[in-house]
VOMAR-881203 format. One line per field, with one value per residue: residue in three letters; residue number from 0; x, y, z of N, C-alpha, C in turn. Coordinates in steps of 0.2 Angstrom, whole numbers, plus 2048, in hexadecimal, padded with zeros to 3 digits. Example, Ala and Ser with C-alpha at 12.3 -4.5 7.8 and 13.67 -1.06 7.14 Angstrom:
% residues 2
resn = c(ALA;SER)
resi = c(0;1)
n.c1 = c(842;840)
n.c2 = c(7E4;7F5)
n.c3 = c(827;823)
ca.c1 = c(83E;844)
ca.c2 = c(7EA;7FB)
ca.c3 = c(827;824)
c.c1 = c(842;840)
c.c2 = c(7F0;800)
c.c3 = c(827;827)
***
This chain:
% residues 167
resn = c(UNK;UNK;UNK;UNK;UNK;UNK;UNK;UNK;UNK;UNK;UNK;UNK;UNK;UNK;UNK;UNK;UNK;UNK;UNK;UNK;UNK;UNK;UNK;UNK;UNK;UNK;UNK;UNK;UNK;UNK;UNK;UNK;UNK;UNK;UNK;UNK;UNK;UNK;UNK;UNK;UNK;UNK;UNK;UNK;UNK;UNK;UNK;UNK;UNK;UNK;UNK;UNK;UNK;UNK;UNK;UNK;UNK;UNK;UNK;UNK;UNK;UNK;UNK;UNK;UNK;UNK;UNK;UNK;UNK;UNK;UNK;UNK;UNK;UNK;UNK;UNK;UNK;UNK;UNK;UNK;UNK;UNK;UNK;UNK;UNK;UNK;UNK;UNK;UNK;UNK;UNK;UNK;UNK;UNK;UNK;UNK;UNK;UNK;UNK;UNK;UNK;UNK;UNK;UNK;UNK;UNK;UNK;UNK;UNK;UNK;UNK;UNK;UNK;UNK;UNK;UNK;UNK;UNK;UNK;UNK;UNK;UNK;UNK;UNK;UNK;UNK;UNK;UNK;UNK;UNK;UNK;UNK;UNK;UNK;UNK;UNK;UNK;UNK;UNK;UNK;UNK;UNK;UNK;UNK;UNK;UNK;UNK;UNK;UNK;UNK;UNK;UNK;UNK;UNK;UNK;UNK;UNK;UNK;UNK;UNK;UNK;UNK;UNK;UNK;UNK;UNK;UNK)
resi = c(0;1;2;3;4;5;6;7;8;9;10;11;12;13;14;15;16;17;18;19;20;21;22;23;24;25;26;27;28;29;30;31;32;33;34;35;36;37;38;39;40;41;42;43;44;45;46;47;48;49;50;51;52;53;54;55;56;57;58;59;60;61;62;63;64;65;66;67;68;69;70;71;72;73;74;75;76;77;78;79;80;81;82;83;84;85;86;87;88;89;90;91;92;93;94;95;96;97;98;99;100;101;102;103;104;105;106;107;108;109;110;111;112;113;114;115;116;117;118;119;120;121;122;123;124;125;126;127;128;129;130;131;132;133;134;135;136;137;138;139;140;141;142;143;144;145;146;147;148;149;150;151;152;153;154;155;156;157;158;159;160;161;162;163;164;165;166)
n.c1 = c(842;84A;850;845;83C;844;846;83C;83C;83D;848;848;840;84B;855;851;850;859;857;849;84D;856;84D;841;83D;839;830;827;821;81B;80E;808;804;7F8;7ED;7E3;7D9;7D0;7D7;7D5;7E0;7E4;7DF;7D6;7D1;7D1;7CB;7BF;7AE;7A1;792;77E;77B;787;797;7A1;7AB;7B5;7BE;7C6;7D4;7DE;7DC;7DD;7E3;7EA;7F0;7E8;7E9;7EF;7E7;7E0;7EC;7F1;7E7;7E8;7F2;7F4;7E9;7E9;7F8;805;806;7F8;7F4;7FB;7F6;7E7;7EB;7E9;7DB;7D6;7DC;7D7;7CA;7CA;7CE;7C3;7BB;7C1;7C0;7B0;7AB;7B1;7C0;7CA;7D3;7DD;7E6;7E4;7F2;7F7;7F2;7F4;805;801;7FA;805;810;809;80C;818;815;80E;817;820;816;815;824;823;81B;820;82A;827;81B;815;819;81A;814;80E;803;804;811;811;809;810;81A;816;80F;819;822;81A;818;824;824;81B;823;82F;826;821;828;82A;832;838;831;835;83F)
n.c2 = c(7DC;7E8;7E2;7E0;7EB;7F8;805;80B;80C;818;824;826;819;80F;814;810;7FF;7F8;7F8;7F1;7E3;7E2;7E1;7DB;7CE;7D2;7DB;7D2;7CB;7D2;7D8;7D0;7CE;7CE;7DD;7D7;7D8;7D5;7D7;7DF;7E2;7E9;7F4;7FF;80E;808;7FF;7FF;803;810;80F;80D;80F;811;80B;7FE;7F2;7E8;7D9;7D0;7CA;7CB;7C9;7C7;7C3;7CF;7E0;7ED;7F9;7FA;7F7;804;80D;807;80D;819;81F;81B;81F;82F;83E;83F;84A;84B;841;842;84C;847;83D;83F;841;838;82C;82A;82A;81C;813;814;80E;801;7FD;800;7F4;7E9;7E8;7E4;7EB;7F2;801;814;817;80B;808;812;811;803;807;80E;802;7FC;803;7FD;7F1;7F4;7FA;7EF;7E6;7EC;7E8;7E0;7DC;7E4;7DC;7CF;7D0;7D3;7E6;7ED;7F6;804;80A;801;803;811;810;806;810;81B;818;80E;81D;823;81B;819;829;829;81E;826;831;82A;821;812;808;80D;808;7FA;7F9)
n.c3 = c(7C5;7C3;7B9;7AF;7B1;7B4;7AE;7B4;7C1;7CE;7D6;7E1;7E6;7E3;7ED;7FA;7F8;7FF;80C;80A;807;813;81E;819;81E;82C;829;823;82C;837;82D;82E;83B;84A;84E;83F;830;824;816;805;7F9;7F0;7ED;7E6;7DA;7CE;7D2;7D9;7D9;7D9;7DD;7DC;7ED;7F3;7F5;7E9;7EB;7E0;7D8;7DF;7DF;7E9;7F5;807;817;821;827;82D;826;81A;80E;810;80E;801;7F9;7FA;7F5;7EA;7E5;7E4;7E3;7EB;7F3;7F3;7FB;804;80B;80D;817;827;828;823;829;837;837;832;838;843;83C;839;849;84A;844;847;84C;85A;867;861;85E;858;855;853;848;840;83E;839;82D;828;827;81B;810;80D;808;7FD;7F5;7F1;7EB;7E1;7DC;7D8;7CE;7C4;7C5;7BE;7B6;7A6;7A1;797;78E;78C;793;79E;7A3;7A4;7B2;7BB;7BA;7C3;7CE;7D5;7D7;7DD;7EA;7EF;7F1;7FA;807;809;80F;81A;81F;822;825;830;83A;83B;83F)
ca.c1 = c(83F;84F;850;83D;839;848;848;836;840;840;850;846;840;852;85A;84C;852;860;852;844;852;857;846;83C;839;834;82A;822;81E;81B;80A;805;803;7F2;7E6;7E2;7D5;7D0;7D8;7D6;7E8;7E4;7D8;7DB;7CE;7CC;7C5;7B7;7A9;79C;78A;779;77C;78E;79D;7A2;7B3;7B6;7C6;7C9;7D7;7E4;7D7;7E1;7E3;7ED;7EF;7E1;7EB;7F1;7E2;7E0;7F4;7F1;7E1;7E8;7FB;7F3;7E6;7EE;7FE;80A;803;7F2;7F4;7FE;7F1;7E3;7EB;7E8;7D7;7D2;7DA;7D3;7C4;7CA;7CF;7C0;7B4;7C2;7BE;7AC;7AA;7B3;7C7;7CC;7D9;7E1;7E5;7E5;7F9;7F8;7EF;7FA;807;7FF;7FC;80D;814;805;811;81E;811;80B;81C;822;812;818;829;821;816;824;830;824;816;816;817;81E;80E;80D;800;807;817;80F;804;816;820;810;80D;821;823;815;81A;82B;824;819;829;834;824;81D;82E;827;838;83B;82D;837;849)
ca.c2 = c(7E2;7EA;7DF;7E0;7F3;7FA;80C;80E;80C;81E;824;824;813;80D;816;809;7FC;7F4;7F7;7EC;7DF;7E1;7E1;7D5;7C9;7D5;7DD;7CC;7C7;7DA;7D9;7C9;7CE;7D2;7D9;7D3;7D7;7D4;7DD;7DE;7E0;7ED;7FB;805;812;805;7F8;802;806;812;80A;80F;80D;80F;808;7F8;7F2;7E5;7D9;7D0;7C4;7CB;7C9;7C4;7C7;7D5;7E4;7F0;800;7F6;7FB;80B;80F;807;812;822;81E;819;825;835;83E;83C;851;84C;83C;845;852;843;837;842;844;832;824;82A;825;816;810;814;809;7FB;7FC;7FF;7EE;7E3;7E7;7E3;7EB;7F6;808;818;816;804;80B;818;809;7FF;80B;810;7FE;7F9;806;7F7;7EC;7F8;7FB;7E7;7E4;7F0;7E9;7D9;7DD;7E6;7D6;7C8;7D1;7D7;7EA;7F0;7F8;80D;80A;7FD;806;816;80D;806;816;820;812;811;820;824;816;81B;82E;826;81C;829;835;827;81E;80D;805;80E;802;7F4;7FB)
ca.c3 = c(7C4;7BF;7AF;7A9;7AF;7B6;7AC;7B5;7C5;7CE;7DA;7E9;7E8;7E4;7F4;7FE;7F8;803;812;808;807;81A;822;816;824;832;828;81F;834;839;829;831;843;84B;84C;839;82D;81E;80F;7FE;7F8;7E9;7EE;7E0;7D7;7C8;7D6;7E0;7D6;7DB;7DB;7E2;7F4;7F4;7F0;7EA;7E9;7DC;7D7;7E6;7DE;7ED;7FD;80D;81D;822;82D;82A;823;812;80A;80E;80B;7FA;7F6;7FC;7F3;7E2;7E1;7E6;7E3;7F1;7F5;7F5;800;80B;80F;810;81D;82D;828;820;82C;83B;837;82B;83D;848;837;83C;84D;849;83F;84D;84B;85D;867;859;85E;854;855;84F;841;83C;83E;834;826;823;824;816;80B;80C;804;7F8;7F1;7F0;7E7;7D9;7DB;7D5;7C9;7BF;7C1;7BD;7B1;7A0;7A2;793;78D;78D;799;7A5;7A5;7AA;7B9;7BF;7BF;7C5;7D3;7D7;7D9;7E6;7EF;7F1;7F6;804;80A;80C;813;81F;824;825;827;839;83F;83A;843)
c.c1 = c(844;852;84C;83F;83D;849;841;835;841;845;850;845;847;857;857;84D;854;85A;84C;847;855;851;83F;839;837;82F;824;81E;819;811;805;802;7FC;7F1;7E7;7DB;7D4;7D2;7D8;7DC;7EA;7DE;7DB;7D4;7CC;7C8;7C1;7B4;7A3;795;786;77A;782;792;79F;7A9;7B4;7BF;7C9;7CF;7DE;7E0;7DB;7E3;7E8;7ED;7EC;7E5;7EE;7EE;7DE;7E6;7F4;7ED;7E5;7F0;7FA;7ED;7E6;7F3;7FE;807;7FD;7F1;7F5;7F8;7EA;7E4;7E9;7E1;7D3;7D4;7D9;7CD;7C3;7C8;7C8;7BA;7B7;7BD;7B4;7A9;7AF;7BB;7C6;7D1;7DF;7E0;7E6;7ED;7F9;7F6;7F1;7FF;807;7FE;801;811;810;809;817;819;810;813;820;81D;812;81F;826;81D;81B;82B;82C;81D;819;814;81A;818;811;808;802;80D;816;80D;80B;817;81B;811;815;822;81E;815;820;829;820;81E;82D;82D;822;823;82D;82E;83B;838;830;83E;848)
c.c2 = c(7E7;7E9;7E3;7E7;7F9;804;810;80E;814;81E;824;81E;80F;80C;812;803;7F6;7F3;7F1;7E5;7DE;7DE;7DB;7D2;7CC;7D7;7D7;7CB;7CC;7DC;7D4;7C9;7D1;7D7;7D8;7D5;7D5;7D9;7DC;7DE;7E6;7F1;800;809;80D;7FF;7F8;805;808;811;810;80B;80C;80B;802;7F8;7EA;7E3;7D8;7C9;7C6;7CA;7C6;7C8;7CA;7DB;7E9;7F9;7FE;7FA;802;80F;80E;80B;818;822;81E;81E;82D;836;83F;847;850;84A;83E;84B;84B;83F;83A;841;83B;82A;825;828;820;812;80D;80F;803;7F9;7FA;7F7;7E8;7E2;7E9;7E5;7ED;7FF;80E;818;810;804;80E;814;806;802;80C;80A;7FD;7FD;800;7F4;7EE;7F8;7F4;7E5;7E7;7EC;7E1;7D8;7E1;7E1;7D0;7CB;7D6;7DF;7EF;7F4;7FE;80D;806;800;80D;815;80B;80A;81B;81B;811;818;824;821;818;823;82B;821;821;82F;833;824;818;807;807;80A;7FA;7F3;7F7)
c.c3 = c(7C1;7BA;7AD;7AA;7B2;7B6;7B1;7BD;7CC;7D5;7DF;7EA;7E8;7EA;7FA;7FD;7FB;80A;80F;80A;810;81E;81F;81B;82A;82D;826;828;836;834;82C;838;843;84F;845;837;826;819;809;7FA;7F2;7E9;7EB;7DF;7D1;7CD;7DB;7D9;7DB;7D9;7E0;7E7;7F6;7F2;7F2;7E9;7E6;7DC;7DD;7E6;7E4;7F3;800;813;820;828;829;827;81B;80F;809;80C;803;7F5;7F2;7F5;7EC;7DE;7E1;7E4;7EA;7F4;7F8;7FB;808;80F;812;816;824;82B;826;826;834;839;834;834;842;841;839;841;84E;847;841;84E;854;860;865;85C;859;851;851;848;83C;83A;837;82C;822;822;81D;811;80A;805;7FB;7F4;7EE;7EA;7DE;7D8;7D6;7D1;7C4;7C0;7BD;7B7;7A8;7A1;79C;78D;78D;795;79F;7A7;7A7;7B0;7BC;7BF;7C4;7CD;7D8;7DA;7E1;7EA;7F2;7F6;7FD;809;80C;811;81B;823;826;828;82E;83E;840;83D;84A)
***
């Protein structure tokens, strides 16, 4: 990543770094643990389309089972600036949580939720780090989508603190 797209890099994600590298393996076990839903892996804004009768969500080449805040972490982080999101999560994963529950997640408290939301920020940020070491991003446009992406990753790490779950 610091070859290919290194200048697209910002100084908050940087200073996270050495913890990525420390914790790797709890967190890789810590994503894995249940409860477990299904998650798409890339719930973005270009991969929900609004139909009659609501929304579809398209582009499921990441699908796997996961802890159920991934993909609302990925939504809020990639469609949002780090002001907006921040003002929505009080307000959106309560009841992201109670549809879990609703739809047969098991055994998963509002806390476990919250939890899980903020570790999925780990995800979310790894997934960029790997899409700007192993893809061609040298476009205008892919190189804005990294730094853009990057950098709201990094603000929801340092807002959410998903690394204290992992101490």
């Amino acid at each position: 990543m610091q070859e290919r797209n290194g200048q697209l890099i910002p100084a908050a994600f940087h200073a996270q770094a050495g913890d990525f590298v420390r914790h790797a393996h709890t967190f890789a076990r810590a994503l894995s643990e249940h409860p477990r839903t299904m998650v798409h892996g890339d719930l973005r804004v270009g991969n929900a389309l609004v139909a009659r009768g609501g929304l579809r969500v398209v582009d499921w080449q990441t699908v796997a089972w996961g802890r159920g805040g991934l993909d609302l972490g990925f939504f809020l982080t990639q469609a949002y600036t780090p002001e907006q999101r921040r003002a929505l999560e009080p307000a959106v994963v309560p009841p992201y949580h109670q549809a879990l529950v609703d739809h047969g997640v098991t055994g998963h408290t509002l806390d476990q939720c919250w939890d899980d939301y903020r570790l999925g920020h780990l995800r979310i940020a790894t997934m960029f780090v790997q899409a700007g070491s192993s893809l061609d991003m040298s476009g205008p446009r892919s190189q804005q989508l990294l730094s853009n992406s990057l950098e709201r990753a990094a603000a929801a790490m340092i807002d959410l603190k998903p690394f204290d779950l992992l101490r």
